[in-house]
C-alpha positions, 0 to 999 in steps of 0.5 A, a space after each residue: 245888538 238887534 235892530 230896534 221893532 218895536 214902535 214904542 221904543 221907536 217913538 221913544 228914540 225920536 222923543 229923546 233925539 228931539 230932546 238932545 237937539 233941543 237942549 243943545 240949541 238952546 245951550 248954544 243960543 244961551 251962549 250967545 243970544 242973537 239973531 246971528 246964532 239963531 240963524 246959523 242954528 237953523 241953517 246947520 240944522 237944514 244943511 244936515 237935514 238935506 244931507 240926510 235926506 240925500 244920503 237915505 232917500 236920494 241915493 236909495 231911490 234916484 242914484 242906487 236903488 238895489 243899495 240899503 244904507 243901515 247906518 252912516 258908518 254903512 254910507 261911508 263904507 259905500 263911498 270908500 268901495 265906489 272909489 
């Protein structure tokens, strides 16, 4: 599989990853609808967010900068060889 180029169906992805993450959030909020599970919601999604964000700008620019991350399965595969 090649990767993805063309801009349309970038935007398409991010609407549909949007659109999974929205739907799940609210399934488990309908499951339970407090304040408690709304903030865990929000913190879970932080927490990943940042990890994210660490694995592909933080290491890309501060710790290796010469090493591209593809993909997480591509990050895990990193941390096995540093070891």
């Amino acid at each position: 599989m090649s990767d993805l180029k063309d801009p349309r169906w970038m935007w398409c992805k991010a609407v549909l990853l949007l659109m999974i993450g929205l739907l799940a959030g609210g399934l488990v909020w309908l499951e339970s609808p407090n304040l408690r599970t709304f903030a865990l919601l929000a913190v879970c999604v932080w927490g990943f967010c940042r990890a994210y964000y660490f694995v592909f700008y933080v290491i890309q620019h501060y710790i290796e900068p010469q090493y591209r991350f593809a993909g997480l399965l591509d990050f895990v595969r990193y941390l096995m060889r540093r070891k």
